[in-house]
C-alpha positions in Angstrom: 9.6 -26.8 1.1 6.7 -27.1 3.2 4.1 -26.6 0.2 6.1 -28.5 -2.1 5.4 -31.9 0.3 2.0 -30.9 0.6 1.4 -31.0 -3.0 3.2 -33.6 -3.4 0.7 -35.5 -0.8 -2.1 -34.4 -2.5 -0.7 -35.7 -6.1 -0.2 -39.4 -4.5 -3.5 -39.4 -2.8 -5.4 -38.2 -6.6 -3.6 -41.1 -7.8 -4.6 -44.0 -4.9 -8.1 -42.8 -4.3 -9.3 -39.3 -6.0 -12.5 -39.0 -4.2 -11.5 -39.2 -0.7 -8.3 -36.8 -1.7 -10.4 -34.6 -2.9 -12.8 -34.9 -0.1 -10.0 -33.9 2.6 -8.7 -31.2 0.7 -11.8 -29.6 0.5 -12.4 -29.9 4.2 -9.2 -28.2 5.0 -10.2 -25.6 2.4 -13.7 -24.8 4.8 -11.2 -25.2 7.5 -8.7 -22.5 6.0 -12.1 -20.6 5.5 -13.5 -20.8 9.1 -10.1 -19.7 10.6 -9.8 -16.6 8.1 -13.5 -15.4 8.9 -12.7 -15.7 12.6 -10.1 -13.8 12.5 -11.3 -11.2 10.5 -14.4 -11.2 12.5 -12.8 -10.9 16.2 -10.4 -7.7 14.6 -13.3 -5.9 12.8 -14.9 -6.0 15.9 -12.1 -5.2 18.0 -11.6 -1.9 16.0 -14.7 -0.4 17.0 -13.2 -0.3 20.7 -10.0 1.1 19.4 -8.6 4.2 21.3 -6.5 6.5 19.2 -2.6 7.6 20.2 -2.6 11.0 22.6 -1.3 13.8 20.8 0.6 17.2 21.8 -1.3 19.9 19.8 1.5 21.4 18.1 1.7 24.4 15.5 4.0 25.7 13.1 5.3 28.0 15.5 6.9 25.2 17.7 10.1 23.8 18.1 10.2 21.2 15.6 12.6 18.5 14.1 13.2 18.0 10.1 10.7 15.7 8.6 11.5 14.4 5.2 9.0 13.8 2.4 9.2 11.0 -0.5 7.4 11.6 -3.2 7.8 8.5 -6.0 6.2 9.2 -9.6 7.1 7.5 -12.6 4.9 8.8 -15.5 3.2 11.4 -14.1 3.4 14.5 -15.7 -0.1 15.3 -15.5 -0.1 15.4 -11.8 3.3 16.7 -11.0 1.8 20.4 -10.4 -1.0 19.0 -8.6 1.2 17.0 -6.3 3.9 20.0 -5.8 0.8 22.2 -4.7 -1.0 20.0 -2.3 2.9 18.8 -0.6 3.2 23.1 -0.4 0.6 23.6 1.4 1.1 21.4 4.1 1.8 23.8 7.5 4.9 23.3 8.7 8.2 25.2 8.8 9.7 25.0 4.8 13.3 25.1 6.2 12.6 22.0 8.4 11.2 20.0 5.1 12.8 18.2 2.4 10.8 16.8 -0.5 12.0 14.6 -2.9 11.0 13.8 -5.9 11.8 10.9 -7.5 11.9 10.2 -11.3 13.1 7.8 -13.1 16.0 8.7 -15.5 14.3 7.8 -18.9 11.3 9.3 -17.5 12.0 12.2 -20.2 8.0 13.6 -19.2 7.8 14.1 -15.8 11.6 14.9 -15.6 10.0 17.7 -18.0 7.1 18.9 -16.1 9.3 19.0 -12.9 12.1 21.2 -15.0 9.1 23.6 -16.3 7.8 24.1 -12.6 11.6 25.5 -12.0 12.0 22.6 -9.2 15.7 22.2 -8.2 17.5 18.9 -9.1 19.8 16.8 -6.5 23.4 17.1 -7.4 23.4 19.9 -10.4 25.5 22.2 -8.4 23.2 25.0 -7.7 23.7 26.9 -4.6 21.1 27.7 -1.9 17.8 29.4 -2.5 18.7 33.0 -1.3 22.1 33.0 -3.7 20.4 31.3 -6.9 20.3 33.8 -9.4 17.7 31.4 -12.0 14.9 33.5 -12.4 12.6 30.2 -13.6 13.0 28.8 -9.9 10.4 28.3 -7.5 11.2 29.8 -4.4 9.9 30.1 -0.8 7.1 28.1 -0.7 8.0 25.5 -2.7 12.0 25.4 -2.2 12.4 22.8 -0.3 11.5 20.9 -3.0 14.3 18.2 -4.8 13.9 16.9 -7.9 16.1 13.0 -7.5 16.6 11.5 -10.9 17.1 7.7 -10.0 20.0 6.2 -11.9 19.6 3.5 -14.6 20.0 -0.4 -13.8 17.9 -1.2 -10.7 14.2 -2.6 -11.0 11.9 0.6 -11.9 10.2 -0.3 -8.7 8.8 2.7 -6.1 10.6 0.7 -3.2 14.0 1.2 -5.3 13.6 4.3 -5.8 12.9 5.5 -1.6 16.0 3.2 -1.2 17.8 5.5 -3.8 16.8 8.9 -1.4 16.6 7.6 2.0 20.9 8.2 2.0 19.6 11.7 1.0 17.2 12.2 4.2 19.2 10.8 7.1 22.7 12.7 5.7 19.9 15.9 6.1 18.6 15.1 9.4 15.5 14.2 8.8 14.2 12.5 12.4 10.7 11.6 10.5 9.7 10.6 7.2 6.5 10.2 5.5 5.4 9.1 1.7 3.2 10.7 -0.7 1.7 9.3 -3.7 1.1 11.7 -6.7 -2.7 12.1 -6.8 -2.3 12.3 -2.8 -4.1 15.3 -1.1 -3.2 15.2 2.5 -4.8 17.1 5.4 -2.4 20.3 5.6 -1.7 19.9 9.6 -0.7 16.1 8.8 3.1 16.2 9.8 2.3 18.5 12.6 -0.3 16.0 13.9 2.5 12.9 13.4 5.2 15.1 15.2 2.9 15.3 17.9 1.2 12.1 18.1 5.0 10.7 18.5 6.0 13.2 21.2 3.3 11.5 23.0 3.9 8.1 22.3 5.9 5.2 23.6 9.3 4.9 21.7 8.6 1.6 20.6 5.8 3.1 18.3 7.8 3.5 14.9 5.3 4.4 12.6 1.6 5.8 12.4 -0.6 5.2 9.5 -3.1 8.2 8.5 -6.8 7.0 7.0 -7.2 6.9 3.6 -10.2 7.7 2.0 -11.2 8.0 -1.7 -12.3 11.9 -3.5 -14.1 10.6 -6.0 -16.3 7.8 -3.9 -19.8 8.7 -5.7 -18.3 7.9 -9.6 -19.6 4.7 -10.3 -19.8 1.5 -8.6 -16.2 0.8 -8.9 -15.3 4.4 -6.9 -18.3 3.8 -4.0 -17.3 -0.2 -3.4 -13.4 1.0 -3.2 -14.5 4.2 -1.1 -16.3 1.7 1.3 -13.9 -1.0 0.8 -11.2 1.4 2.2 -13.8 2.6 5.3 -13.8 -0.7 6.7 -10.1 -1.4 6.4 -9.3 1.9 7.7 -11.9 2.8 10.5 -12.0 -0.9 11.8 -10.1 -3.6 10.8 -6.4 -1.6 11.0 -7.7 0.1 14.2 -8.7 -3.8 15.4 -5.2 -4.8 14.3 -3.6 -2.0 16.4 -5.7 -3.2 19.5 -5.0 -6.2 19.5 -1.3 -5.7 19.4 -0.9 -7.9 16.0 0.9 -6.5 13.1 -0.8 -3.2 11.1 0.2 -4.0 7.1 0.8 -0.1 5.8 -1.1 1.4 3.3 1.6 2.4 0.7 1.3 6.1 1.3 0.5 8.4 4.3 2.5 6.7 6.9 5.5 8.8 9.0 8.1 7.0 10.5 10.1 7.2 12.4 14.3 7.2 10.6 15.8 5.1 13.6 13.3 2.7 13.5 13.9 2.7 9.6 17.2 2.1 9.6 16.7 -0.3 12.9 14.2 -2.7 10.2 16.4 -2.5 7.3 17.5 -5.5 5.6 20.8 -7.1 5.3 22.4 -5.0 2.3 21.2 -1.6 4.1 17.9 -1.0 1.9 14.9 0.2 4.0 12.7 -1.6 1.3 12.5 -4.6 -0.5 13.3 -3.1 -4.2 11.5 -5.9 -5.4 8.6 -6.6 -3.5 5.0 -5.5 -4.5 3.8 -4.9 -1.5 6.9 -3.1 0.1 4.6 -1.7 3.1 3.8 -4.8 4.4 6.7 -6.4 4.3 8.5 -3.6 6.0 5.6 -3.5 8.7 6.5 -7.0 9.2 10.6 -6.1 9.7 9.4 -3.2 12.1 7.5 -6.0 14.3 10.5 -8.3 14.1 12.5 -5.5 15.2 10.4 -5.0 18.1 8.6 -1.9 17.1 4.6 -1.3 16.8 2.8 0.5 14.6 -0.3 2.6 15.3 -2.3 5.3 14.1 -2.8 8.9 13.1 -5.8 10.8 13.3 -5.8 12.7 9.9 -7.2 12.2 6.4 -5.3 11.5 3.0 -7.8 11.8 0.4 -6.7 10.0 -2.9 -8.7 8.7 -6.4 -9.9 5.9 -6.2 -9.6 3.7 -9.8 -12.6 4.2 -12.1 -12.2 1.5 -14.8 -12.5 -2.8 -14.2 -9.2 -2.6 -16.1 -7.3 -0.4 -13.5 -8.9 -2.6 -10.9 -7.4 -5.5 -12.4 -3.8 -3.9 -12.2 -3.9 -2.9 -8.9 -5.9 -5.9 -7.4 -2.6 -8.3 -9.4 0.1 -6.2 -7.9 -1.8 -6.5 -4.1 -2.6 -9.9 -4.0 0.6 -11.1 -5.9 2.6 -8.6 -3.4 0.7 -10.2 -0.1 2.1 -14.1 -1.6 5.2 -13.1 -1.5 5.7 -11.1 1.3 4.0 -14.1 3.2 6.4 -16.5 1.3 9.0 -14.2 2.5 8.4 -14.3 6.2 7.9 -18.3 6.3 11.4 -19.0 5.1 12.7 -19.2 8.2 9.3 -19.7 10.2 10.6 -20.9 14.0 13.0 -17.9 13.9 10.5 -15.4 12.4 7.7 -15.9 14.8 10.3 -16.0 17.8 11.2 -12.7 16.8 7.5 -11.5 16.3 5.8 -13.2 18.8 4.0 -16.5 17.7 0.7 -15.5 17.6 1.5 -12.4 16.0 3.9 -14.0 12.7 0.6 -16.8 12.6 -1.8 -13.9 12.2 0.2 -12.1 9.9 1.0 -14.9 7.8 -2.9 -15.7 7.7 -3.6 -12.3 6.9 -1.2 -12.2 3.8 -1.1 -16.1 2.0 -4.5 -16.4 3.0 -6.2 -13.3 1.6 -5.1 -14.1 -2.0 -6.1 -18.0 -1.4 -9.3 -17.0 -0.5 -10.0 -15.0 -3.8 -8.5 -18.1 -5.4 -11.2 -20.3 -3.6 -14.2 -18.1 -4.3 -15.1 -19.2 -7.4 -13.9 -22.8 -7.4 -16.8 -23.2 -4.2 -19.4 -20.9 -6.2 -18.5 -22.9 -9.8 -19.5 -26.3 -7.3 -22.3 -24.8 -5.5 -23.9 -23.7 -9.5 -22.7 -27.0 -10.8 -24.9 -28.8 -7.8 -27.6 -26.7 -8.1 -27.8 -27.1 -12.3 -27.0 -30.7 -12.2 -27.7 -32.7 -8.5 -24.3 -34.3 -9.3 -24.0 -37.2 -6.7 -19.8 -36.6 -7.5 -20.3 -33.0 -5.9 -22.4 -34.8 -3.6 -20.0 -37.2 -2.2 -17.0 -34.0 -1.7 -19.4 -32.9 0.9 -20.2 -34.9 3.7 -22.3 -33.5 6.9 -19.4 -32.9 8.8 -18.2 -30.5 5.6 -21.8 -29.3 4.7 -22.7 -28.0 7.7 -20.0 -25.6 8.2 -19.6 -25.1 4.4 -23.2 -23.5 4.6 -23.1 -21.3 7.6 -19.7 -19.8 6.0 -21.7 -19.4 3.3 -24.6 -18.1 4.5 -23.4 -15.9 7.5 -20.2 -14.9 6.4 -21.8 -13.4 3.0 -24.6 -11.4 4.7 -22.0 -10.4 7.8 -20.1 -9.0 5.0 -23.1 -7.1 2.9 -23.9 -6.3 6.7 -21.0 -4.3 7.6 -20.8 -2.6 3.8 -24.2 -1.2 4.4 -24.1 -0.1 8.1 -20.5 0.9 7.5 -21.8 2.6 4.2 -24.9 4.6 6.8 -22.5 5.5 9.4 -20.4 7.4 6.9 -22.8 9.1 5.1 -24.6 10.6 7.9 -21.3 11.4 9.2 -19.9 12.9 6.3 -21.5 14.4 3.3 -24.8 12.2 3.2 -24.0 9.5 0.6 -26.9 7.7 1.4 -26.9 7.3 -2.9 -23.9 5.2 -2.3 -25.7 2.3 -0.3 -27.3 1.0 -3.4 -23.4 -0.2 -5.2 -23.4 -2.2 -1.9 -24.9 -4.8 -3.6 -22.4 -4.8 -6.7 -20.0 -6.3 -3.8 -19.8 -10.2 -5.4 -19.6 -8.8 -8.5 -16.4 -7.3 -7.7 -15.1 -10.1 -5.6 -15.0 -12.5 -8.6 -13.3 -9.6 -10.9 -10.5 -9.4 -8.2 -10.2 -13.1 -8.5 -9.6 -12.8 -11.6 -6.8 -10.8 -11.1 -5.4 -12.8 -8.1 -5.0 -15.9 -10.6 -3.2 -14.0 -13.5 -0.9 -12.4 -10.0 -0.4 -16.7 -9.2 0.6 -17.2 -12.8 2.7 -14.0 -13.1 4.4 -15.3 -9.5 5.2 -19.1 -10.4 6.5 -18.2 -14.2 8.2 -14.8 -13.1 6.3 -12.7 -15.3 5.4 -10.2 -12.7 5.4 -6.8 -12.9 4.7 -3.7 -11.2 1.6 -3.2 -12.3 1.6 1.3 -12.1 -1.7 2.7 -11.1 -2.5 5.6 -13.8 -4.2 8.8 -12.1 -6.0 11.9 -13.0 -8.8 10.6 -14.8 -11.2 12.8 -13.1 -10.7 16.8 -11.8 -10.6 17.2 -8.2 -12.1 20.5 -6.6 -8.8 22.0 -5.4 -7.8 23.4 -8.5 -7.0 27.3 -6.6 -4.1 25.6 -5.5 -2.5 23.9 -8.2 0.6 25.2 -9.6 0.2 25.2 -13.5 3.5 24.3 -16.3 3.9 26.9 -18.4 2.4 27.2 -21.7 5.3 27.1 -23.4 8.9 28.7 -22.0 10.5 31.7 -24.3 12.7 31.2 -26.8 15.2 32.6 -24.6 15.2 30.7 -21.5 17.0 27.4 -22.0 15.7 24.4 -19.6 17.3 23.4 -16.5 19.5 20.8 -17.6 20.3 18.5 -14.6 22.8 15.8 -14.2 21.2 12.4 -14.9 23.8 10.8 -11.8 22.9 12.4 -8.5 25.6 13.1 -5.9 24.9 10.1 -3.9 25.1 7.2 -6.8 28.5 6.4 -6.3 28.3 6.2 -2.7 25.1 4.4 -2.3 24.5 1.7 -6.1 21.5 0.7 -6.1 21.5 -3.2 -5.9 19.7 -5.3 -8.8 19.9 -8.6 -7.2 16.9 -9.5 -5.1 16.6 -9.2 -1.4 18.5 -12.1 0.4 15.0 -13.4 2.3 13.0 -14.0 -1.0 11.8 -12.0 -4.2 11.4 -12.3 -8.0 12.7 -9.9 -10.2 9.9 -6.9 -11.0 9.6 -4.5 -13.9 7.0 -1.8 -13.9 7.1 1.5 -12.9 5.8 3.2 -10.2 2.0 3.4 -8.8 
């Protein structure tokens, strides 16, 4: 309602005086601008003071609890042995974990691969491991494994599909829960490190995000400004975030939760996520502050590929910054009862953080196109939509905030590659940074368009274009199977459909129907 008046206003005033409309709306726009810099400015900073979690060192050996792993693919045959390999090596007890996969039921593919790696399907009636007499199984390492084929007639969304297993996990036990993306390679003491870090922590701590950090960083320009991209948001502005007390938006993979605070967050109809949403982390990080819960986090590394084509950029970057609109439309529906829930300051900076990060990519250009227009042409028109006490600011936002920025890539950039494995190489991409700012806002207007005419889509993430260097642990499909041996045919209803239907209708606070698959 509140942006409908506003537009409304700013309609009326083109039509009385255009210049002076325009004028004022461009001074709120440096304004918007000023407050969004600041921000980010005082949480960058503040995460280089951050102090992580204490942690009980913990080993396999230990009492421990069951921890549940959620592994959405849709697609993605190609990585499924990769995946099942990396998720088996992690060290911790086999009996204690339970990994789902979870495939779309006219994902004939990867429902394929996961049949020739011998996985077990939810609900097919096979008995336990030490009584199955299938000879094509995998067993011990790898039996914890479940294949979940998600029934027909919900969005093909990976928040409806966790919603379809998290019945699955708490009827198991399961007092923590982590996800896992399908080119993901986690560090292999992750869940031990998670189990311990929450031993140690507050109860009021629900979930703890690990870093993620990209493989394939020295690809091309696209890989290093991602890899880079990814430093900063990982080593200080989520670390700021968690000092500061304000709300930490997840990262959509790599964060363990705790199941109590889950089902504590979960909306009105019982889902955990938003089956619709694009950005599903944040807005459950959101529902997790509401619920009085903080987020905080882990000391371990999830290494995952980072995208190595403008085009997959443009997918991802339309599913991101469409998915931060609407979870900030979401959680200023009901503003006054929202922020008294989260704390005031805490729903402002949140909201900030997630309508104003798509705006401003909207904005860059439109400022640049003037600033090029000016330059080209002296136009006293442009002349007139900036007076000095618009200028002024205009400039030093301009001016400071672009070489703060190319500042903290490059030092950011050093720090790292001394650190780590000396990408010095890398520093030179640093300057392909605009470049890639204008591609993404690109994307963020075609995520606007695919918002207000309900177009949008999940947008999947394709990956394994490049070969990672852990191939001595990969499990391998077979060739071909024998003649012989007949495929495990599951049941394409798991156990649990009935009990739990997965709902088509969108989420009673606010979402638009998605269709996509999973990324």
């Amino acid at each position: 309602m509140l942006v409908l008046v506003l537009m409304g206003l700013v309609l009326i005033g083109a039509v009385l005086d255009p210049m002076l409309t325009l004028g004022v709306v461009i001074g709120v726009c440096i304004a918007f601008y000023a407050a969004f810099a600041l921000l980010k400015l005082v949480v960058t900073v503040a995460g280089r003071g951050h102090q992580p979690l204490e942690r009980i060192p913990l080993t396999s050996r230990d009492r421990l609890p069951r921890y549940g792993i959620l592994l959405p693919v849709y697609h993605e045959a190609n990585m499924l042995p990769q995946l099942v390999g990396r998720v088996g090596q992690l060290d911790y007890p086999t009996e204690l974990l339970r990994a789902y996969l979870l495939i779309e039921a006219d994902d004939e593919e990867t429902l394929a691969a996961a049949r020739g790696l011998g996985l077990r399907f939810h609900g097919d009636g096979g008995g336990d491991a030490d009584t199955d007499t299938d000879a094509s199984r995998i067993v011990g390492r790898y039996d914890h494994f479940r294949v979940v084929v998600i029934p027909p007639g919900g969005p093909k969304t990976k928040p409806n599909a966790m919603n379809a297993a998290m019945p699955l996990l708490v009827a198991e036990g399961c007092k923590y829960l982590t996800i896992y993306d399908a080119e993901d390679r986690p560090e292999p003491d992750q869940l031990l490190k998670a189990v311990g870090t929450f031993r140690a922590a507050p109860r009021d701590i629900a979930c703890v995000q690990s870093e993620l950090e990209f493989w394939n960083d020295d690809t091309n320009w696209i890989t290093a400004l991602y890899w880079i991209g990814y430093k900063v948001h990982f080593r200080r502005f989520l670390p700021g975030l968690a000092r500061l007390g304000l709300p930490v938006p997840l990262g959509g993979t790599s964060n363990h939760f705790r199941v109590s605070a889950l089902l504590d967050a979960a909306l009105p109809n019982g889902d955990v996520w938003d089956p619709h949403n694009l950005t599903e982390d944040a807005d459950l990080a959101a529902r997790l502050v509401s619920a009085g819960y903080r987020i905080e986090l882990l000391s371990s590394v999830t290494l995952e590929e980072a995208p190595v084509s403008i085009r997959v950029v443009d997918k991802q970057q339309r599913r991101w910054k469409g998915g931060y609109l609407q979870t900030g439309l979401v959680h200023t529906r009901h503003p006054l009862r929202t922020a008294r829930r989260m704390g005031p300051m805490r729903w402002l900076c949140f909201i900030l953080m997630m309508i104003g990060t798509p705006v401003t990519y909207l904005l860059n250009p439109v400022f640049l196109g003037l600033s090029v227009a000016y330059v080209v042409t002296g136009s006293q028109y442009i002349d007139r939509l900036f007076p000095a006490a618009v200028y002024y600011p205009a400039t030093m936002l301009l001016v400071i905030g672009n070489f703060g920025i190319l500042y903290e890539l490059v030092r950011t950039c050093l720090e790292e590659a001394e650190r780590t494995r000396g990408r010095f190489g890398l520093i030179r991409y640093m300057f392909f940074a605009q470049v890639m700012w204008l591609w993404m806002s690109r994307s963020t207007y075609i995520a606007v368009f695919e918002f207000i005419t309900g177009r949008r889509g999940w947008h999947k993430t394709p990956h394994g274009h490049e070969v990672p260097d852990d191939d001595d642990i990969f499990l391998h499909l077979p060739a071909q199977q024998s003649a012989h041996q007949a495929p495990h045919q599951p049941s394409y209803q798991p156990a649990y459909a009935a009990e739990t239907p997965v709902s088509t209708a969108a989420s009673a606070e606010f979402s638009v129907s998605a269709k996509g698959g999973l990324g």
